[in-house]
C-alpha positions in Angstrom: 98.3 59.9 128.5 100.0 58.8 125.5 97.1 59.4 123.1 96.5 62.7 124.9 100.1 63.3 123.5 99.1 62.4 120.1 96.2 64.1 119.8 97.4 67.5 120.8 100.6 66.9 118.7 98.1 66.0 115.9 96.6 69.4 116.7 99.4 71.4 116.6 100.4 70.0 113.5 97.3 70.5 111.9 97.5 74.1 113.0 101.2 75.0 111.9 100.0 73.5 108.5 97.7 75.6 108.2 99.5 78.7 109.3 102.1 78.1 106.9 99.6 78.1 104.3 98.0 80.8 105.0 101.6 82.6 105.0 102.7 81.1 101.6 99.5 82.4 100.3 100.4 86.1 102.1 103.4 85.5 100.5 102.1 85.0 96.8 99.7 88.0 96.9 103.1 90.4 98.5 105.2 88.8 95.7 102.1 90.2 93.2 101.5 93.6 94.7 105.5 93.9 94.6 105.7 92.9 90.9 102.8 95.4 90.3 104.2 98.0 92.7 107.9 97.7 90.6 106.5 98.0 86.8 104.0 101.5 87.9 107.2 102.7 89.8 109.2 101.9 86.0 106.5 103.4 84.4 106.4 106.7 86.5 110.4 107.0 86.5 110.1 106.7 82.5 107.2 109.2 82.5 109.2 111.9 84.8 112.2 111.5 82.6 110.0 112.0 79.6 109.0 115.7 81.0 112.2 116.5 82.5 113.2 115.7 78.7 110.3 118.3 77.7 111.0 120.9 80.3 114.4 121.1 79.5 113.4 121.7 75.8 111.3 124.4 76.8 113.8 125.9 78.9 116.0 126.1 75.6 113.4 127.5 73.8 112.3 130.0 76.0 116.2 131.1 76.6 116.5 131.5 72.6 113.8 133.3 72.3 114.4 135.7 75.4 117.8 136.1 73.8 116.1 137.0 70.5 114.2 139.8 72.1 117.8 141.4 74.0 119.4 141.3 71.3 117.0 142.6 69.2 116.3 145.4 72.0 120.4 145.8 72.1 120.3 147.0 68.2 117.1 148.9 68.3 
């Protein structure tokens, strides 16, 4: 009886050792995609601030220039 004990405590150790390194190793490749997933989302929050930067140029330029032609109708 006792050394039915053991064995299946043997086994059940065995088996929680190897779940647990299994989920260390889950863990390891989240901790990756995470690190990954963090510098693209950087990189795409630097990109969109880069064209809102351009957009809002634009939007000056296109209200100078609209401004040029009323005024421009306004003395013709």
């Amino acid at each position: 009886m006792l050394d039915s004990t053991i064995e299946q405590l043997e086994t059940l150790v065995a088996e929680l050792l190897q779940q647990n390194q299994q989920l260390a190793n889950d863990n390891a490749q989240l901790r990756d995609s995470l690190g990954k997933a963090s510098e693209e989302n950087d990189a795409l929050q630097l990109q969109l601030m880069e064209q809102e930067e351009k957009h809002s140029a634009t939007a000056v330029r296109l209200q100078a220039l609209v401004q040029r032609v009323s005024d421009s109708r306004a003395s013709a």
